[in-house]
Structure formats: structure tokens, C-alpha cells
C-alpha positions, -999 to +999 in steps of 0.1 A: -577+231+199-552+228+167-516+221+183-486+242+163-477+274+157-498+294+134-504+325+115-535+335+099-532+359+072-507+382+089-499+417+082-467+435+097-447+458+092-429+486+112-449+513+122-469+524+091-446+503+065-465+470+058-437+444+051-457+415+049-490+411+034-517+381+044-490+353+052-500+323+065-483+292+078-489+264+102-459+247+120-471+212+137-453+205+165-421+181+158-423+201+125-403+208+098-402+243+079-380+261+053-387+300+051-372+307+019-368+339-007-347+368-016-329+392+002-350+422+012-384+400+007-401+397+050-384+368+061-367+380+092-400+406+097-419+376+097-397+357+127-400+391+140-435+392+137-438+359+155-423+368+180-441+401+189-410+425+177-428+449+149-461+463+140-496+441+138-512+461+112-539+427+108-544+388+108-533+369+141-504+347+155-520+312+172-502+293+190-515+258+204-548+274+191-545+306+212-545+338+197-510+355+212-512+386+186-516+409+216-488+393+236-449+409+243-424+390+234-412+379+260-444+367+270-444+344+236-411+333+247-421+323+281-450+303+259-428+283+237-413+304+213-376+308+207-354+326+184-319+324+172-317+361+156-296+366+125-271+388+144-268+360+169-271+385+199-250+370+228-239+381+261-204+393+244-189+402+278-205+371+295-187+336+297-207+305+276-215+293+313-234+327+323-249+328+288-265+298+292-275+308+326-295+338+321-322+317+294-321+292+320-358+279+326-370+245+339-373+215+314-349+187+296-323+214+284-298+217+307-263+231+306-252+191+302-274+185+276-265+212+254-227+207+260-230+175+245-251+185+216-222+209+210-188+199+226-168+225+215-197+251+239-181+227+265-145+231+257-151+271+255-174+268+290-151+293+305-146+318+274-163+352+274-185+359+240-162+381+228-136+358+225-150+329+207-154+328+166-185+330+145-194+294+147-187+292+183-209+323+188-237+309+165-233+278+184-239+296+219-271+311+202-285+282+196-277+267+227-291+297+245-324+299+229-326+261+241-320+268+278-354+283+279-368+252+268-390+263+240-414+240+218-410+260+182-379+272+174-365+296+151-334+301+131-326+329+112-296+321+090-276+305+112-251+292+085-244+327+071-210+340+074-198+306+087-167+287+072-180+254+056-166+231+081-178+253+107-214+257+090-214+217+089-210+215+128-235+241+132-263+224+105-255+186+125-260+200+155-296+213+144-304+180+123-303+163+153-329+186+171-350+177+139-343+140+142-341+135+184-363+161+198-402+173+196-394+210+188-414+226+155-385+238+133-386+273+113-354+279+095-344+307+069-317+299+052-301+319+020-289+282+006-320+266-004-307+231-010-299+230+026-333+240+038-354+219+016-331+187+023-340+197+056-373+202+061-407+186+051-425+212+044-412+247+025-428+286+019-416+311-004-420+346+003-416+372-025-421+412-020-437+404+011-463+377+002-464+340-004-452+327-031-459+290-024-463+269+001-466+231+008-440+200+003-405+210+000-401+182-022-417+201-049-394+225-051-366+200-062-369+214-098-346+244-101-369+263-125-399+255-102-382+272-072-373+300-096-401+310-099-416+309-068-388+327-058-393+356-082-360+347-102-374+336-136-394+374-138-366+394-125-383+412-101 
């Protein structure tokens, strides 16, 4: 059995609209990966996807060599999976206490342990979700998706929106879940200096397909990640 979080030439979409066509990746666990490409290209359909939230039109989703294709999602999450959703999706009326609460499962995150990844959760323990700001909110998501003690975890933009100092907080607080903890990584992020410094390994997605994927490092030339990216042809 192949440990990590797979797909094998997955096709999604939503209902009869195919959004992604043949993708696959492999996340190892303790890894590393950047989900990178243009607006409007499957990268949130594909966290989607992983998670069991659109249409299977083909392929499969492995994880730990299982095939979970058939799965709901929250019997994925229950599995391992977790997801930070673009539109952070908290508890608004609920307090960062009862937030954490509710993802609550058994394991090495605890309420302590993720007030001291992110203090200022602590400081704002009291504080319903409607009355913290966007980096305290992203923050809570994070710290959420944690409670349920997932092995892979994934982050859709969580810098975007953010002030720079706040997005700074928010991107230390997950390089030390790459650099202290055991969790498989997946992070889309619209600046792709940030994901590729972050991660080992990188894949490109453009109109739906991939576009490249392997080392991150070899996207360090700007015209090479250009293209990949669709830039250089326009499209």
C-alpha cells in the first residue's frame, strides 16, 4: 500500500461541466505541494474534488492507497482530509472557543496547541466570528480544520485579501506546520513566489489540465513558469 494522497487521472466537474481533465498528483505524507495557475483554471474544483464536493465524471481519489472516489465528504474528512476553503467559512455567530469546538476530534491538536501556534486565536478566545478581521478569521480557519486532526491538509488562498503584515503571521503560522508537524501540505496560492519557496514539489494547472508537474525548483525561471502557466501564449 502507497502512503499519501493521490489522484489518478481525475475528471470533475459540476454536473455535466467537466472542469478538470485527467489530473494527477501524489502528496507523500509530510509533503510539500504548490497548486499553482490562473484564475478561472480548476484549482479550487480540484480541492473540491478532493474532497468529495463536485461531480466524478472519471479517474479516482486514493488515499493511503484506498480508493475514496465513492466517499462523502465528510467521510474523507473523518479519514484525514482537511480543508481551509477560500471563503474561510467560520461559525460567524460562534465564539473562537466554540469554533474550535465543533471540529474537535481526538489527536495532538488541541485547543492549547493551536492557541499557541496562533496567539492572537488566544487573545480573541472569547470573540464571536463576526467580530474578528480577515486575518483573525483566516487564522480561526486554519485552526479549525486542525482540531479534526487531519493528515493532508489543504489551503485555498489563505493569504488573499490579507494586509501584508497580517498575510506574514498567517504564512509563519503554516511554515511551521511544514517544518514541525507530519501533515501532507496542498496550498493554492495566487503569489507564486510564495508557494514555490514553500513547497518541494509544484503543479500547474491551465484550462483545466496539467501543465507541469514535478520540483518547484524548476520553476525559479520566470519565463519557465510563464509558460506553464499559459502567460507566454496568452490564452
Amino acid at each position: 500500500m502507497t502512503a499519501g494522497l493521490e489522484l489518478r487521472e481525475l475528471r470533475a466537474g459540476y454536473g455535466e461541466t467537466l472542469v478538470l481533465d485527467r489530473v494527477s498528483l501524489f502528496l507523500p505524507p509530510g509533503g510539500t505541494l504548490a497548486l499553482l495557475g490562473r484564475n478561472g483554471v480548476g484549482k479550487t474544483t480540484l480541492l473540491s474534488s478532493i474532497m468529495g464536493q463536485t461531480t466524478r465524471h472519471g479517474g479516482s481519489v486514493r488515499l493511503d492507497g484506498r480508493d475514496i472516489s465513492a466517499l462523502p465528504a465528510f467521510r474523507r474528512n473523518r479519514l484525514g482530509l482537511g480543508l481551509v476553503a477560500q471563503a474561510r467559512e467560520i461559525f460567524r455567530p460562534l465564539t473562537v472557543a466554540e469554533n474550535l469546538d465543533v471540529a474537535a476530534r481526538p489527536g495532538p491538536w488541541t485547543k492549547p496547541r493551536v492557541y499557541e501556534f496562533f496567539p492572537r486565536l488566544a487573545e480573541r478566545r472569547g470573540h464571536r466570528g463576526v467580530q474578528l478581521s480577515g486575518g483573525e478569521q483566516q487564522m480561526l480557519a486554519i485552526g479549525r480544520a486542525l482540531m479534526g486532526n487531519p493528515r493532508y491538509l489543504l489551503l485555498d488562498e489563505p493569504l488573499e485579501g490579507l494586509a501584508p503584515v497580517v498575510a506574514d503571521a498567517v504564512l509563519a503560522g503554516i511554515d511551521r506546520l511544514r517544518r514541525e508537524t507530519e501533515l501532507g501540505l496542498l496550498l493554492v496560492e495566487q503569489h507564486a513566489r510564495v508557494a514555490l519557496e514553500f513547497s518541494e514539489q509544484a503543479l500547474v494547472l491551465d484550462r483545466g489540465r496539467v501543465a507541469f508537474a514535478g520540483p518547484s525548483r524548476e520553476l525559479a525561471d520566470p519565463a519557465v513558469l510563464a509558460r506553464a502557466m499559459g502567460v507566454a501564449r496568452g490564452g
